[in-house]
C-alpha positions in Angstrom: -9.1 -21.8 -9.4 -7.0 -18.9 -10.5 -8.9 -16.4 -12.2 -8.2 -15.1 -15.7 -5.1 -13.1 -16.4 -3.6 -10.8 -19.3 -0.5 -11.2 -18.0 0.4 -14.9 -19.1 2.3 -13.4 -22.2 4.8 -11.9 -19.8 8.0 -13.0 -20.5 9.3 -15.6 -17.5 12.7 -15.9 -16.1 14.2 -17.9 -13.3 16.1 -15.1 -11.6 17.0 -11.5 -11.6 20.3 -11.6 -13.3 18.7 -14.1 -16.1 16.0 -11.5 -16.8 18.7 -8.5 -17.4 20.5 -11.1 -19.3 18.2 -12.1 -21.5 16.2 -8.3 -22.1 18.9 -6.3 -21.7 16.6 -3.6 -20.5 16.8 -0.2 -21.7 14.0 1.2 -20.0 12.6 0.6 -16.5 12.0 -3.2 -15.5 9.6 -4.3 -13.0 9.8 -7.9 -11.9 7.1 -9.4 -10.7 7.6 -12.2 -7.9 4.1 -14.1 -7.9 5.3 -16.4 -4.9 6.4 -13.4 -2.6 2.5 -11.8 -3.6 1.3 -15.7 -2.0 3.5 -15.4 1.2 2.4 -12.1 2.3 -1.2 -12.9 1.9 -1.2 -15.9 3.4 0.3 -14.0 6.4 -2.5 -12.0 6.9 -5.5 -14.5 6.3 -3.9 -17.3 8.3 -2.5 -14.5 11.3 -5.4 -11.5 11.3 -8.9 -12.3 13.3 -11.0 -10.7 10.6 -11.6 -9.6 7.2 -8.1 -8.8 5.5 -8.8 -5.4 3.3 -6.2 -4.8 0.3 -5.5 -1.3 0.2 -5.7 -0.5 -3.6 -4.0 2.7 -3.4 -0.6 1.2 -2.3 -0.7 -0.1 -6.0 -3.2 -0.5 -8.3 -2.0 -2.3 -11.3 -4.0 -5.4 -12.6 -1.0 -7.5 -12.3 -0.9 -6.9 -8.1 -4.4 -7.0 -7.9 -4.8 -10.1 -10.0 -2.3 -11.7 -8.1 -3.3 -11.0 -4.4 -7.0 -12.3 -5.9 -5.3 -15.5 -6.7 -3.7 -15.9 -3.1 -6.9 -15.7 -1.3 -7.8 -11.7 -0.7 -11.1 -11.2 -1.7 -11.7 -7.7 0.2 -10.5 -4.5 -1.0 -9.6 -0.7 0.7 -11.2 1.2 -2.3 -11.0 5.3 -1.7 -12.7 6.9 -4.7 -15.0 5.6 -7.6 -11.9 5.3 -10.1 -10.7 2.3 -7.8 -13.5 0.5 -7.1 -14.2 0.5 -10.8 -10.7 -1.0 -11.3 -11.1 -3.8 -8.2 -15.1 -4.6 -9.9 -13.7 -4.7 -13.8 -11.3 -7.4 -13.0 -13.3 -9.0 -10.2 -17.3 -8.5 -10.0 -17.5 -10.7 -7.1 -15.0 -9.0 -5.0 -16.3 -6.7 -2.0 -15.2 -3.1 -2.1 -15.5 -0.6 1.3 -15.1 3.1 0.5 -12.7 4.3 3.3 -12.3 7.7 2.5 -13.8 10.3 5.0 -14.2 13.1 2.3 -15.2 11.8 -1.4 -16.2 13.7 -4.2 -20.3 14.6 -4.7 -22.2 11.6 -6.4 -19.6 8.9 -5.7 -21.4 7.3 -2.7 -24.5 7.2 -4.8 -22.7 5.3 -7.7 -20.6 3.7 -5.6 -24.0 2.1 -3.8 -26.4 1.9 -6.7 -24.1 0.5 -9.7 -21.6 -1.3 -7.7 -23.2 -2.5 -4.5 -21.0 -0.5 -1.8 -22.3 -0.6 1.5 -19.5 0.6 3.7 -18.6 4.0 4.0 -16.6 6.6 6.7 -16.9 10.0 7.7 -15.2 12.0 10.2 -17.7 14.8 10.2 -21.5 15.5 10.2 -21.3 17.1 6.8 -19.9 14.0 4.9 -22.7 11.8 7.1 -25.6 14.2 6.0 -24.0 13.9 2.2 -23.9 10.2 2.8 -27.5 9.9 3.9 -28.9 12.1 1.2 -27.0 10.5 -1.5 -27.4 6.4 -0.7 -31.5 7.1 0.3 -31.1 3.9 2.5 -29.6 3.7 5.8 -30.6 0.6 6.7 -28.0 -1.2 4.4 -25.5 1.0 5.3 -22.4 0.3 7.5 -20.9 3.8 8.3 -17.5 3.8 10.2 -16.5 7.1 12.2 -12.9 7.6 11.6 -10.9 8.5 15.1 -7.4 10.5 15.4 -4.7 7.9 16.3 -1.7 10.3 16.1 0.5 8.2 18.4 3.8 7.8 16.9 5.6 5.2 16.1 4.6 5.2 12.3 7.4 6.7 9.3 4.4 8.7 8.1 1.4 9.7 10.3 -1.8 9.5 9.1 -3.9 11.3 11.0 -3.5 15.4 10.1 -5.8 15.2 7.6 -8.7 12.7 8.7 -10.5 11.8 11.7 -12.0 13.1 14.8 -11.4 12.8 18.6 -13.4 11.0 20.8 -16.1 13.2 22.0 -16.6 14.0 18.7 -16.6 10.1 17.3 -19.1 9.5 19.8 -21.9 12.0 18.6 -21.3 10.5 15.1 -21.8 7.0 16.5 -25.4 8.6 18.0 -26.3 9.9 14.7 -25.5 6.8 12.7 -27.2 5.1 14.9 -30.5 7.4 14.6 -30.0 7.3 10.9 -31.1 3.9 10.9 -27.4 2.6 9.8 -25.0 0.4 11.8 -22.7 2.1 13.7 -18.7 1.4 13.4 -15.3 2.8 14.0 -11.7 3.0 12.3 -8.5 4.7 12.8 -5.2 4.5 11.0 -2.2 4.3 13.3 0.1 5.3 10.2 1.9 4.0 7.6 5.2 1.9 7.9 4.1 1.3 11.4 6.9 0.1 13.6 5.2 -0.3 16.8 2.9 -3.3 17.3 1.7 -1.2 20.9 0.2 1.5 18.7 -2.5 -0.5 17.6 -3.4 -1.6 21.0 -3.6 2.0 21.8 -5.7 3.1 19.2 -8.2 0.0 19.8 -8.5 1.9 24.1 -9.5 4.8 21.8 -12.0 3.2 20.4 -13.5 1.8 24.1 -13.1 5.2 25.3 -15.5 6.2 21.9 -17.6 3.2 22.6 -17.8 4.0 26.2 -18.5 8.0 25.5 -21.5 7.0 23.3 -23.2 5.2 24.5 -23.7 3.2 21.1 -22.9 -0.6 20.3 -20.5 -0.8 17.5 -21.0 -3.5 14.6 -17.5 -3.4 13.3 -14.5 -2.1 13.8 -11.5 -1.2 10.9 -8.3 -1.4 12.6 -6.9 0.8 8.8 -3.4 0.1 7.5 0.1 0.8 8.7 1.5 -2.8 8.6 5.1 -2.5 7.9 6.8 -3.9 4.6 10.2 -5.8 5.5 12.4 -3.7 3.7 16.0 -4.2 3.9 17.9 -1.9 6.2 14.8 -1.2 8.0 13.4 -4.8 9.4 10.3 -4.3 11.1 9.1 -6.4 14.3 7.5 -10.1 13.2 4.1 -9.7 12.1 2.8 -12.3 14.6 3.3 -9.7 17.4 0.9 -6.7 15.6 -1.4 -9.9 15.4 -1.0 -11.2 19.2 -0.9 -7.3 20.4 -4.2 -6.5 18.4 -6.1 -10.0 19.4 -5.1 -8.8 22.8 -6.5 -5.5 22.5 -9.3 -6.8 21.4 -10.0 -9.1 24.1 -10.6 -6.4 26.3 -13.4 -5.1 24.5 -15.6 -7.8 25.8 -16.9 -8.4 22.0 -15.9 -11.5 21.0 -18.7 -11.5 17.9 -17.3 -8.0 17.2 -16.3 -7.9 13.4 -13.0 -7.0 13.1 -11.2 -5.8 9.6 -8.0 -4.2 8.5 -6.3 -2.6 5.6 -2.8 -3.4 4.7 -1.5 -2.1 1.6 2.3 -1.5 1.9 2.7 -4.8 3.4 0.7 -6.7 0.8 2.4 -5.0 -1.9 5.2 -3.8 -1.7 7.5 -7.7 -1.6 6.0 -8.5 -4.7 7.7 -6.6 -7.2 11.4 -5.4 -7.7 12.9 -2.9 -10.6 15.8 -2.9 -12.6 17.0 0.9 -13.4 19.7 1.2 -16.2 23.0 4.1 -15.7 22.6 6.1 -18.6 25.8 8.6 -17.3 28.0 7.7 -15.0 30.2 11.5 -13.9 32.3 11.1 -11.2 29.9 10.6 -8.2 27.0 11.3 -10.3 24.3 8.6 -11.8 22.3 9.2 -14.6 19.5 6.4 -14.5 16.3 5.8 -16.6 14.2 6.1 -13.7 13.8 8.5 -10.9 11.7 10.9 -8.6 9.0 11.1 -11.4 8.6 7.2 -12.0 9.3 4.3 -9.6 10.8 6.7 -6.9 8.1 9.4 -5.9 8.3 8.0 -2.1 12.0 8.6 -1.8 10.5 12.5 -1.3 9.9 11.6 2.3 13.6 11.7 3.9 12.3 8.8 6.7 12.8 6.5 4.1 16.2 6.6 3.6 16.9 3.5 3.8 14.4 1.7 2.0 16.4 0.5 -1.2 19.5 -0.8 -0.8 20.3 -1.2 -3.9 22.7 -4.5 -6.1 24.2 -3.1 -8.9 25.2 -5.6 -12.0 26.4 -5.4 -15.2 27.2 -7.6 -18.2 30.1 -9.6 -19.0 32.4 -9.5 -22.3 30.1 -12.9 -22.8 26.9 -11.2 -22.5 26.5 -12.7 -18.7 24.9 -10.9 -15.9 26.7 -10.8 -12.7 27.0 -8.5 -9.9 29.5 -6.4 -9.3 31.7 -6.6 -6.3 34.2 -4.3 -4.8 33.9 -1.3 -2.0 30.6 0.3 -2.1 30.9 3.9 -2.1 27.9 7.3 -2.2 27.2 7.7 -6.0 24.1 10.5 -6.3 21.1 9.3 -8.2 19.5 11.2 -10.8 16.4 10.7 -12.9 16.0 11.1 -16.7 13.7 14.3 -16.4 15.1 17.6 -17.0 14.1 18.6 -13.9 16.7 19.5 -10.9 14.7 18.2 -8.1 14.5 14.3 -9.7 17.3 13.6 -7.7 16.6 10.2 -5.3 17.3 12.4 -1.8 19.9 9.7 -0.6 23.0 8.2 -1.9 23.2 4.8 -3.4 25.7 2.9 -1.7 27.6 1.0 -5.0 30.7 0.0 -6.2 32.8 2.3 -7.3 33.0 0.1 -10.5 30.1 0.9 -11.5 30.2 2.0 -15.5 27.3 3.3 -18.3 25.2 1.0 -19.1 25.4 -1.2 -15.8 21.8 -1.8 -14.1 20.9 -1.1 -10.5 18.5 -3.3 -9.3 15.9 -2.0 -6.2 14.0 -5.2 -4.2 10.6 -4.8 -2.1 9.7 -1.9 -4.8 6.1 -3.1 -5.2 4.2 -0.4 -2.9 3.6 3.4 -3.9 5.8 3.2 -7.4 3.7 2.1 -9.7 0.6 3.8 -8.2 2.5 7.3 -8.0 4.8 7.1 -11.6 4.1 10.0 -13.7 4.3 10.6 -17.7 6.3 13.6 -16.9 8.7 14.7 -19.7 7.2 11.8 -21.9 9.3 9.2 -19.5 6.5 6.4 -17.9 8.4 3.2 -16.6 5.5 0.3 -17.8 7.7 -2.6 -18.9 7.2 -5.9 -17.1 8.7 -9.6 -16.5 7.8 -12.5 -14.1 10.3 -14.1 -12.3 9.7 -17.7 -11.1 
């Protein structure tokens, strides 16, 4: 049974074009796709050989949340208190794991005492000592030593900040163990991972880890990285990172080993498209109503260029929504801010048609918008539709 929502006032429109006809939006749209939310869970619970993890900090919002709860995901990637309070107000039943190496003093201990957290990381025998001293009991403790799994392959690596090599890994694993709390290991291979083989070599990490310690692991978090199908940029089917890690696996000679993983981007990111209004067209220049400070912080990291091809549409003498046709050519995209640098770091690719007032709509815009959108200069994108 689906739980509870807020979101059943939403207004509810068949298709893209009937929502712009309809609203005639003046500020930022997002649309939410609760069928496209469905798919990519299902692809993870029916295809992954372990606990599937949603990785709250890809988005946040209620309304993704809410909806990946209603398609089966019942585990969630939580990294500081402020999210596992979100994933427990909605959901008191769902289980959080805090996966952040480093977290703030006194967030373990509420983390453990009011909301029941018992999995935790480090990457360094300070935040185990903090850990220890904080939860007071070890023996309901799973702590997970997070390894360096720099191995290319990913659009952004994830593993310059966090984690440890494996001689390192493998006297955390002794000291976890001594502790009196259940020894595991995680990595991250990256995010926007386009190379199935990475996770296979960051699981013969791990045996090298294992093999170095000594120590019998009770779990092991294979972290996020699964790719989001973005136009432009397809990524390899997802049944080969599934076949590539059940491999890997394999060789572990742990079949009882429990195994989890944290997709975010890939959960997220289908399940919601936005429609951005031009404002100002001037010559090659775009004036839209959203930009670096809303829906388009990501577009700061130039290796995802192509991420949002974009379908630009406008509205007929009869008030009819319809896409606009004709030779694309580069238009550059700025946001509403005052600010020089909210400028989207690629062109958009439109036709050359395109007039004030016409909307640009941006699929698969689900993952790292809303959770990085800003109030900066009084603009915040918020305004939402369902379509389907």
């Amino acid at each position: 049974m689906n739980a509870p929502t807020t979101f059943d006032a939403l207004p509810r429109f068949a298709t893209a074009l009937k929502a712009i006809e309809s609203l005639k939006p003046a500020e930022p749209l997002y649309l939410v796709h609760p069928e496209k939310f469905a798919a990519a869970a299902k692809q993870f619970l029916d295809g992954f050989p372990g606990d599937v993890l949603y990785a709250l900090k890809a988005n946040p919002h209620p309304i993704a949340v809410t909806h990946l709860w209603n398609a089966g995901i019942r585990h969630f990637d939580t990294a500081s208190l402020g999210e596992i309070e979100i994933v427990k107000g909605l959901f008191p039943d769902a289980t959080c794991h805090f996966m952040a190496p480093v977290r703030l003093p006194g967030q373990a201990k509420a983390a453990f005492e009011n909301h029941g957290v018992t999995d935790f990381v480090v990457d360094s025998d300070a935040e185990l000592d903090k850990l220890l001293a904080e939860t007071g009991n070890p023996k309901k403790l799973r702590v997970f030593v997070r390894l360096v799994a720099q191995l290319g392959g990913a659009l952004l690596e994830m593993s310059s900040k966090y984690g440890c090599g494996p001689p390192e890994a493998a006297k955390l694993l002794k000291r976890v163990r001594v502790a009196g709390a259940a020894p595991c290991l995680t990595f991250h291979v990256g995010s926007q991972c386009l190379s199935p083989f990475s996770y296979a070599q960051a699981i013969e990490i791990a045996q090298r880890t294992i093999s170095l310690s000594g120590v019998e692991i009770a779990a092991l978090d294979i972290g996020g990285g699964f790719p989001a199908a973005y136009s432009g940029q397809e990524p390899p089917p997802y049944h080969w990172y599934f076949d590539m890690i059940k491999e890997a696996l394999a060789s572990l000679g742990r079949p009882d080993l429990k195994v989890m993983c944290e997709p975010g981007r890939s959960l997220c990111a289908p399940g919601i498209s936005l429609v951005a209004q031009v404002v100002l067209r001037r010559g090659d220049r775009l004036y839209m109503n959203d930009g670096i400070y809303g829906s388009f912080d990501e577009q700061r990291f130039v290796s995802f260029d192509e991420d949002y091809p974009p379908t630009a549409i406008t509205l007929d003498a009869k008030g009819k929504a319809k896409a606009l046709s004709g030779a694309p050519r580069p238009f550059r995209a700025f946001g509403p801010t005052c600010d020089s640098a909210d400028k989207l770091p690629r062109p958009l690719l439109l036709p050359d048609s395109i007039a004030n007032g016409d909307f640009i709509l941006f699929d698969a815009m689900g993952a790292y918008t809303v959770s990085s959108r800003s109030p900066f200069n009084g603009y915040y994108p918020d305004s939402w539709a369902v379509i389907g």
